[in-house]
N, C-alpha and C positions, 0 to 999 in steps of 0.2 A: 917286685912291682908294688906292695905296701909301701916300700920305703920312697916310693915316686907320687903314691898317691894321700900320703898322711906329708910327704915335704909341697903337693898341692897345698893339700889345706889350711896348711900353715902358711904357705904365702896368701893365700885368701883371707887369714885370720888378722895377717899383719896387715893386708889392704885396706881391712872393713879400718881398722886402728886410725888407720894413715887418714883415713877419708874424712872420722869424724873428728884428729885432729885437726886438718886445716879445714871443717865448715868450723869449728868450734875458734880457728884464729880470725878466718877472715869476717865468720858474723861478728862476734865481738870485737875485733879489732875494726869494723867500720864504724857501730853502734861508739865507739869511742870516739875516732876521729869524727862522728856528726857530730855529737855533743860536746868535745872536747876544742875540735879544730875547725869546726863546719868546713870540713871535706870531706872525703870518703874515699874508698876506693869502686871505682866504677864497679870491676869485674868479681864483684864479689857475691855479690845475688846470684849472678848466673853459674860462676864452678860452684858453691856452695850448692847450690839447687842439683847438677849434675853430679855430686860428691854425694848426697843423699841418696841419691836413683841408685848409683852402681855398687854404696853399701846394701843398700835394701836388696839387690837380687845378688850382689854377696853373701850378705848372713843368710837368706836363703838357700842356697846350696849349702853351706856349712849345716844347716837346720834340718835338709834333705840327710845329709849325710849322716847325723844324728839321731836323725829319727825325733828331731826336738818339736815338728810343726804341731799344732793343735788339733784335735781330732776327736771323733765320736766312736768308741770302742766297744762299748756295754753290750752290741747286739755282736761282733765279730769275735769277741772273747766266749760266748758261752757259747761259741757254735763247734763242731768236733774238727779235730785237726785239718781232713780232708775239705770243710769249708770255710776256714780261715785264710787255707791257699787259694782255695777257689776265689774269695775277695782279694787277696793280695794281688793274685791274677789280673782279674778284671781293675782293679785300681790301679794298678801301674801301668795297664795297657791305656788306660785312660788318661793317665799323666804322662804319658810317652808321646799322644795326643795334641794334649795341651802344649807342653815344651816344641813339638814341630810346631804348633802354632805361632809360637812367641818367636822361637828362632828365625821362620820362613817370614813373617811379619816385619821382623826385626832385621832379617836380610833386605829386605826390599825397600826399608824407609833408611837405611845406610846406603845404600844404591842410589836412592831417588834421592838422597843430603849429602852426597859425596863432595859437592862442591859447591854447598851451601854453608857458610862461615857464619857462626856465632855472632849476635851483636856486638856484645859486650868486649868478649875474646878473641874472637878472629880465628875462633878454633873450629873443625871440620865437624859438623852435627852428626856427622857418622860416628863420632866417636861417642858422643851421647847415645846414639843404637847399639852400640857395639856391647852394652852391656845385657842387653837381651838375647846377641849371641854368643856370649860366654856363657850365661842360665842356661839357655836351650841345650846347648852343646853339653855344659858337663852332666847339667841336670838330668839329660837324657841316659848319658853315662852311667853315672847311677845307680838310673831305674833298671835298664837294663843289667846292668852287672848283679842289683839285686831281683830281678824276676829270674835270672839264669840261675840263679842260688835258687830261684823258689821251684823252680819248674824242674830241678833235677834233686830236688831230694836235700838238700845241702843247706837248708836251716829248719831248728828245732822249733818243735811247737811251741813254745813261749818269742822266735823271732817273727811267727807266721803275725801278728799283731803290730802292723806299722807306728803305733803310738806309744811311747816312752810315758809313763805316768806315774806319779806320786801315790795312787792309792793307798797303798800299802802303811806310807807314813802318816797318810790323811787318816783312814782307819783305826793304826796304833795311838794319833793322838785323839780324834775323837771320843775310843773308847777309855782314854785314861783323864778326860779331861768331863767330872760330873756336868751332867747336865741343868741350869740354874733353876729352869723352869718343872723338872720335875722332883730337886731336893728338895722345892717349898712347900710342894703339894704331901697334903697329907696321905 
């Protein structure tokens, strides 16, 4: 099952890739032909614009999975094990929340734009929703597969902390790096 769900995220990682090569041809490749050939290519605003949406709640899931989002820890870190789970608890039940939200949201405006065509592209605007229900869906995933880890016992008290952080090297270089303002002081 790892080897199904680490060969996801790797085509996730290859997608986010893929996306912001071609915003990265067709913006500059229009910004050329204006100035270059005063022409452009129409449809280049609008996939570029929808190449950005379905990286962003792309690298989101990859950043769920990582535990890489940003996050306020100080008060969940000094609390004892039994309430670190307890916030893990209540935070994922609360982004489990959030995700039905976007998914059910995002089923409904794929529904309601099913047969509503792109200006530009003449592409189906369900497929611009549809990136809300891949989030929803894997995001939910996830959560769930990590609150089942929390609620039975099956990660350590240093995973009960959803936030991946540097401190540690912040720390080590802080305290080997003098301070300017009090070398001077006598």
């Amino acid at each position: 099952m790892t080897k199904v769900v680490d060969l996801y995220f790797k085509l996730l990682k290859l997608l986010i890739v893929l996306c912001m090569v071609a915003m990265i041809v067709l913006v500059f490749g229009n910004v050329v032909l204006r100035y270059a050939f005063n022409s452009g290519i129409s449809v280049s605003e609008e996939l570029s614009r929808w190449f950005f949406v379905w990286m962003i709640f792309l690298g989101a899931l990859v950043a769920l999975k990582d535990r890489a989002h940003l996050g306020m820890d100080s008060l969940v870190k000094r609390l004892p094990p039994a309430g670190k789970r307890i916030c893990l608890v209540i935070g994922h039940l609360l982004m489990l929340y959030i995700c039905w939200l976007i998914f059910s949201g995002s089923w409904q405006q794929a529904a309601i734009n099913l047969n509503v065509v792109a200006p530009a592209s003449g592409l189906s605007m369900a497929l611009f929703y549809g990136a809300g229900l891949v989030f929803g869906a894997s995001a939910a995933a996830i959560l769930l597969y990590e609150l089942y880890l929390a609620l039975f016992g099956k990660l350590g008290d240093d995973e009960l902390v959803m936030v991946k952080d540097n401190d540690a090297e912040l720390i080590t270089h802080t305290a080997a790096t003098p301070d300017p303002i009090k070398s001077t002081r006598p």
